[in-house]
C-alpha positions as MATLAB code, in Angstrom:
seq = 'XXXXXXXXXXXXXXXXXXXXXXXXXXXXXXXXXXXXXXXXXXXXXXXXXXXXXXXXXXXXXXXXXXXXXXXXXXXXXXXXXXXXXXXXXXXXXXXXXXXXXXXXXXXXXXXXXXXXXXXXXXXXXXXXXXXXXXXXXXXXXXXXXXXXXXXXXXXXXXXXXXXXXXXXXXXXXXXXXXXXXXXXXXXXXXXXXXXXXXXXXXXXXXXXXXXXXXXXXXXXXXXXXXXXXXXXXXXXXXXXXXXXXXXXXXXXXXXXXXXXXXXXXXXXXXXXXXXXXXXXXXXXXXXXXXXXXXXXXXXXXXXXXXXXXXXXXXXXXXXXXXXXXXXXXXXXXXXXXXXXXXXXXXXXXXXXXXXXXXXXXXXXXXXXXXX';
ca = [
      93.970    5.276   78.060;
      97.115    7.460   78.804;
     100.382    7.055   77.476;
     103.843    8.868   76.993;
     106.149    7.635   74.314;
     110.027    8.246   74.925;
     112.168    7.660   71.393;
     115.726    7.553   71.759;
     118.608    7.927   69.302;
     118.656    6.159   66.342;
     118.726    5.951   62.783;
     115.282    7.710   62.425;
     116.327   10.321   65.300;
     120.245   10.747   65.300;
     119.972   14.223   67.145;
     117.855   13.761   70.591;
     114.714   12.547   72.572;
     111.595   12.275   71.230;
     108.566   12.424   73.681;
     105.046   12.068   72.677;
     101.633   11.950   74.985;
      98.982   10.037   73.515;
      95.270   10.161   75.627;
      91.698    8.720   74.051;
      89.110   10.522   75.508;
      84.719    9.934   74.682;
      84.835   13.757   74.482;
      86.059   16.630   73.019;
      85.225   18.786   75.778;
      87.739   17.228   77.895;
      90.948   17.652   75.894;
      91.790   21.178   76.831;
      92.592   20.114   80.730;
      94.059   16.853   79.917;
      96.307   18.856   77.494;
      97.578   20.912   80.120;
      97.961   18.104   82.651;
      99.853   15.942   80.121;
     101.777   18.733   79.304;
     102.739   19.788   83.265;
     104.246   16.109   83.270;
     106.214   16.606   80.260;
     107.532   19.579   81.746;
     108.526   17.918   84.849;
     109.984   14.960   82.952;
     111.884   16.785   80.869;
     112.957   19.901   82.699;
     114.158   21.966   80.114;
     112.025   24.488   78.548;
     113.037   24.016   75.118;
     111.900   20.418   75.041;
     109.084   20.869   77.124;
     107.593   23.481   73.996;
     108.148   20.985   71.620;
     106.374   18.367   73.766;
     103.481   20.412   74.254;
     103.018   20.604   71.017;
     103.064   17.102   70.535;
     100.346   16.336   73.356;
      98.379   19.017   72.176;
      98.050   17.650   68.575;
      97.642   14.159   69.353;
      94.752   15.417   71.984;
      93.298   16.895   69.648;
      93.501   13.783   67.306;
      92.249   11.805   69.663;
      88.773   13.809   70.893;
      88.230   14.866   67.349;
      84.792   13.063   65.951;
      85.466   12.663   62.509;
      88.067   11.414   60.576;
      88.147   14.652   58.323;
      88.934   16.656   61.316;
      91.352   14.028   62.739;
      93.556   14.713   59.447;
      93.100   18.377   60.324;
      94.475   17.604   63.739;
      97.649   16.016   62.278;
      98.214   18.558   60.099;
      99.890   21.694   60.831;
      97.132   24.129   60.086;
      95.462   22.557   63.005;
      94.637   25.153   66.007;
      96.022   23.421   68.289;
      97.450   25.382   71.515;
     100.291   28.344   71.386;
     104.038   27.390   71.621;
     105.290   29.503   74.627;
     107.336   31.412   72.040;
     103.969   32.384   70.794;
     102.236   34.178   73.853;
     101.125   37.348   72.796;
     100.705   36.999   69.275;
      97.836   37.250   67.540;
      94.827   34.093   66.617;
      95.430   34.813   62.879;
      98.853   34.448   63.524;
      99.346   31.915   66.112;
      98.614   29.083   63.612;
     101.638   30.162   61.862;
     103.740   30.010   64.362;
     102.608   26.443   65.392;
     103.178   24.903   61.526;
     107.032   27.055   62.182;
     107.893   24.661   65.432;
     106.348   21.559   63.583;
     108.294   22.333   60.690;
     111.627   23.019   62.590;
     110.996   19.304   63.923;
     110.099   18.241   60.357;
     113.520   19.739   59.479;
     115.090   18.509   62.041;
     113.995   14.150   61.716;
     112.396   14.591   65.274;
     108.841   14.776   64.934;
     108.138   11.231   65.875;
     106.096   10.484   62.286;
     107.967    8.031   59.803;
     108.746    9.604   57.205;
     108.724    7.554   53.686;
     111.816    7.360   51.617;
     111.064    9.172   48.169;
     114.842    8.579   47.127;
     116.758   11.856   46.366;
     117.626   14.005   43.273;
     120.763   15.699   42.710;
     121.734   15.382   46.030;
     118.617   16.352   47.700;
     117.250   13.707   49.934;
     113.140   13.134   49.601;
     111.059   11.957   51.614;
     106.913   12.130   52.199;
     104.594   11.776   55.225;
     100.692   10.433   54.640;
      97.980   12.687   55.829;
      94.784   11.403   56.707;
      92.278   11.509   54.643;
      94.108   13.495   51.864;
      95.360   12.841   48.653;
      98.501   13.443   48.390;
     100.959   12.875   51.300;
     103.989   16.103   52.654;
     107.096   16.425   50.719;
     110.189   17.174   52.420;
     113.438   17.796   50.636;
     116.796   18.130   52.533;
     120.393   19.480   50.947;
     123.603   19.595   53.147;
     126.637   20.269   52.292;
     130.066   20.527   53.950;
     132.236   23.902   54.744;
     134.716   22.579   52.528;
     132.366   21.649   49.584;
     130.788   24.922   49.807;
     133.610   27.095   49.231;
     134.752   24.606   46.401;
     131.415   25.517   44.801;
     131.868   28.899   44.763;
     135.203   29.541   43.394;
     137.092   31.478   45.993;
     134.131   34.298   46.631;
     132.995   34.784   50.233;
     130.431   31.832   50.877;
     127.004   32.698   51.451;
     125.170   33.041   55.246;
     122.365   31.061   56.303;
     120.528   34.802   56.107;
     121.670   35.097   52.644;
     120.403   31.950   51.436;
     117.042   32.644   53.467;
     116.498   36.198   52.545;
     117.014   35.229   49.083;
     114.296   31.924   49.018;
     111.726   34.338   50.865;
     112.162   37.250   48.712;
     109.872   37.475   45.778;
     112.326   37.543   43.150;
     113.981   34.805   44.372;
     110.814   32.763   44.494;
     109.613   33.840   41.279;
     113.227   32.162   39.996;
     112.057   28.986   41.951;
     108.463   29.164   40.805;
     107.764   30.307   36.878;
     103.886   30.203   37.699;
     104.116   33.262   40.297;
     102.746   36.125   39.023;
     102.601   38.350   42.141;
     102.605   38.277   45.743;
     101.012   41.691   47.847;
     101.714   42.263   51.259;
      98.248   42.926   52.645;
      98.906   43.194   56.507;
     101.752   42.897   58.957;
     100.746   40.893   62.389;
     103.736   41.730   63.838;
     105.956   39.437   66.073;
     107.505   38.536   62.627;
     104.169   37.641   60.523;
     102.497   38.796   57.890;
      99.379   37.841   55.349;
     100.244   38.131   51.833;
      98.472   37.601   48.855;
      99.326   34.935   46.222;
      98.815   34.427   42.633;
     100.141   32.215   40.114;
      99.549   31.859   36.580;
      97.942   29.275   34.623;
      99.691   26.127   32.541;
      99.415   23.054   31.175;
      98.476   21.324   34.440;
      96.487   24.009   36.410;
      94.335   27.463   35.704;
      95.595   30.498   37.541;
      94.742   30.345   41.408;
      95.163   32.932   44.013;
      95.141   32.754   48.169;
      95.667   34.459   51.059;
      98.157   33.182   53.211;
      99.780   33.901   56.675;
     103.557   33.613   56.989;
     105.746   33.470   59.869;
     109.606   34.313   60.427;
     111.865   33.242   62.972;
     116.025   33.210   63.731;
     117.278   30.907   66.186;
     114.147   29.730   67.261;
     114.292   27.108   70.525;
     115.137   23.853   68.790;
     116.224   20.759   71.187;
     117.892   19.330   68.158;
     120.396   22.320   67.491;
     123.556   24.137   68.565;
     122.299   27.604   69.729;
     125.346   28.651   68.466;
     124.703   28.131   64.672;
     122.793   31.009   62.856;
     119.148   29.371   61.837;
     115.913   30.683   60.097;
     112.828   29.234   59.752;
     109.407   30.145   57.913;
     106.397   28.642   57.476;
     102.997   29.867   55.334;
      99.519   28.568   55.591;
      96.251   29.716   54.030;
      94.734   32.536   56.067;
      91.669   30.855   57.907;
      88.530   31.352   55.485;
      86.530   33.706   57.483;
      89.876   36.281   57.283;
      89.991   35.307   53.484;
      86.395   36.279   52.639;
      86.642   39.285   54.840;
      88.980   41.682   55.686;
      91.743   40.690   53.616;
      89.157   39.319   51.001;
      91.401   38.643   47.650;
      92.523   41.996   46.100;
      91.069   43.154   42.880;
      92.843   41.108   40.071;
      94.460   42.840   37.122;
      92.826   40.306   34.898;
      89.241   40.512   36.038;
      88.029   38.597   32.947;
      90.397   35.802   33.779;
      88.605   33.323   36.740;
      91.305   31.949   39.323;
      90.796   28.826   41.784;
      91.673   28.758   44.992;
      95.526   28.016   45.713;
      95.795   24.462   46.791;
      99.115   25.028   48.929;
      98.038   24.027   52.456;
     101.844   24.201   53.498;
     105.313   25.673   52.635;
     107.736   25.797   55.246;
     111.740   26.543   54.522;
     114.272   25.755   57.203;
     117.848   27.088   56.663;
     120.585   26.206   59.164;
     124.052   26.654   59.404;
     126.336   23.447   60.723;
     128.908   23.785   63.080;
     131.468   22.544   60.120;
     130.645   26.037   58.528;
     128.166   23.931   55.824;
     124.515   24.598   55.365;
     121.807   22.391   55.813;
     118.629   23.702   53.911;
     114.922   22.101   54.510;
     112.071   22.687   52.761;
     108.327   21.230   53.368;
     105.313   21.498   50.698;
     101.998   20.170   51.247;
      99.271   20.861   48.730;
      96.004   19.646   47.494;
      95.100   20.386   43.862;
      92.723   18.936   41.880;
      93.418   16.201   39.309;
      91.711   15.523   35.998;
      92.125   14.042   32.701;
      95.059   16.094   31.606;
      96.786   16.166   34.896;
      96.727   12.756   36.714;
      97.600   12.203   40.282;
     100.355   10.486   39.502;
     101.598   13.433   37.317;
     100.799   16.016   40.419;
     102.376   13.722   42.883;
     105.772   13.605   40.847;
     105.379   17.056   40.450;
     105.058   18.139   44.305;
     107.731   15.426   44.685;
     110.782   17.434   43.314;
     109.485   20.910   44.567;
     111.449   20.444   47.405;
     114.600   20.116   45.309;
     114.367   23.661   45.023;
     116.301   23.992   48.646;
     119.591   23.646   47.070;
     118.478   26.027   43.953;
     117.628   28.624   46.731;
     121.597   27.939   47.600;
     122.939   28.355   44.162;
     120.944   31.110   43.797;
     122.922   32.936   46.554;
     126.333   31.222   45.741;
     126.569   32.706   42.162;
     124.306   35.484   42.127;
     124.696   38.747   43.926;
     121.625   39.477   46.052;
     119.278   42.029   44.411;
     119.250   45.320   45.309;
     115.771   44.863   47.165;
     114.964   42.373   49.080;
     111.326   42.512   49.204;
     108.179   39.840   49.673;
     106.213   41.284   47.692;
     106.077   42.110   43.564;
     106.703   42.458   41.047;
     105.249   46.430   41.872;
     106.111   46.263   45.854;
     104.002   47.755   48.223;
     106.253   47.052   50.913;
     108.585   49.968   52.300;
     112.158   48.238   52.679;
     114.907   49.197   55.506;
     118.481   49.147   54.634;
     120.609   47.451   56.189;
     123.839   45.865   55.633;
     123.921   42.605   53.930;
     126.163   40.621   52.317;
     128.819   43.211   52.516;
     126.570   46.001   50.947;
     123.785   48.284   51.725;
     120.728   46.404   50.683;
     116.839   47.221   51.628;
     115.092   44.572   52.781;
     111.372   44.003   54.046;
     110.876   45.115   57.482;
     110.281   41.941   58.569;
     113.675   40.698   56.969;
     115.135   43.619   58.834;
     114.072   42.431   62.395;
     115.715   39.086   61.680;
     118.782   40.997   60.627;
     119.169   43.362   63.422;
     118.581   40.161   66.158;
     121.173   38.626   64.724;
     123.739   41.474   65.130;
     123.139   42.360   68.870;
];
């Protein structure tokens, strides 16, 4: 069975064409040539690059779905951690990072309403607009939280002062200080290794509550400005990252978990299988901020899964926080991912009117932006 699936605009998809490819094959084997002869279709359908990358990712997945022999792996499939195949903004980068860079296009579709999944209403919370998407075989479902807001509302909200970029707001979520604002648990974040081609594998730790005991990963996190969206004006600024857990064979060797300053003091393995931020600025002079957040932790008897699930429900609301954050603060000094002792050797560069240093890979985004 072959088909192609063409969605057109409507109230689940006001901003372009969906097109999926959907094949069952008896084996596995098969679905790397029937990938790339569903894809050459697409591309001929469709005609324009940009689309064609974000149809190839959709084949690709759903091939992989399809030949996959167990329903464990089929959820893997869905998912973005899945290897799938490389976007063709991806040639040349690396296998650790690669992944990353795949879970960055899903999650500019995510962002965008045009990945083709429906999307359950979670209702919203002061003003942000929630929603959740099942995953097979997985306990709790992806949370996405959207915040937009006018040109004319934003400069209302901040009083006269110079409204804040799309870079601003960005740099600001990535950073570590302003995630540890977001996130109380953080305790630290080390820059292990830069990939290059705008990704890097960081180490994670958090401390422990009420609801969980301290837990610590290694993750791999991508960057991107203005990456090819079908969905967007080229001509607005846009920034998109997305972190997944480093595959385990890179987590138990080279980049095996750091020595913690707490030996004594046992942490679990960070349940966060997906954080993705999407910041985009709208051709009214507004911002629309995304953010995605898939994780698995563990329930028990003093945290229920209906507790977690309300709990990973209004993480997302911290997109518009990441916005007031950058509306009434001034950005720090530093813009760094890693701390709260970085590692990470900063470049200055000019940023919201001032010299600021920012992480390298910060830096690259900065500089692209400017040419």
């Amino acid at each position: 069975l072959e088909a192609f699936l063409l969605l057109p605009r409507g109230s689940r998809c006001r901003r372009g064409l969906i097109v999926q490819a959907f094949v069952v094959l008896d084996s596995p084997l098969l679905a790397e040539k029937a990938a790339a002869r569903a894809t050459s279709q697409l591309q001929q359908l469709l005609g324009d690059k940009v689309m064609a990358s974000a149809a190839e990712a959709f084949a690709r997945s759903r091939l992989s779905l399809k030949a996959s022999g167990s329903p464990k792996r089929q959820s893997s499939a869905e998912h973005p951690r899945s290897r799938t195949t490389s976007f063709a903004s991806s040639e040349g980068k690396s296998d650790l990072a690669e992944p990353a860079w795949q879970a960055l296009r899903l999650a500019m579709l995510r962002a965008d309403e045009a990945d083709g999944f429906a999307w359950h209403d979670e209702g919203s919370e002061d003003g942000v607009l929630l929603s959740s998407l099942s995953v097979p075989g997985e306990n709790f479902p992806i949370f996405r939280g959207i915040f937009e807001v006018s040109g004319g509302l934003l400069q209302q909200a901040v009083a006269g002062n110079a409204t804040p970029s799309a870079m601003e707001v960005f740099a600001m979520a990535v950073s570590f200080e302003g995630a540890r604002a977001a996130d109380a648990q953080l305790e630290r974040v080390r820059l292990l290794q830069s990939l290059g081609h705008g990704t890097v594998v960081l180490q994670r730790s958090t401390r422990s509550n009420a609801f969980a005991s301290a837990e610590e990963g290694i993750f791999v996190q991508s960057f991107a400005r203005n990456a090819a969206s079908s969905n967007r004006s080229t001509q607005c600024e846009r920034y998109t990252t997305a972190m997944i857990p480093a595959p385990p064979a890179a987590s138990e060797g080279p980049f095996g978990c750091q020595g913690d300053s707490r030996p004594w003091q046992r942490r679990r393995s960070s349940p966060v299988q997906l954080w993705a931020l999407d910041v985009n600025e709208l051709p009214c002079g507004g911002l629309r901020i995304c953010m995605l957040l898939h994780a698995t932790p563990q329930s028990g008897l003093f945290a229920p899964c209906n507790l977690l699930r309300q709990l990973m429900r209004s993480a997302p609301c911290a997109a518009k926080s990441f916005l007031a954050m950058a509306a009434r603060l001034s950005l720090p000094r530093q813009i760094l991912l890693d701390g709260p002792e970085p590692s990470e050797e900063g470049v200055e560069v000019f940023l919201a009117s001032r010299k600021t240093r920012v992480s390298p890979v910060l830096a690259e985004l900065i500089a692209e932006a400017r040419r």
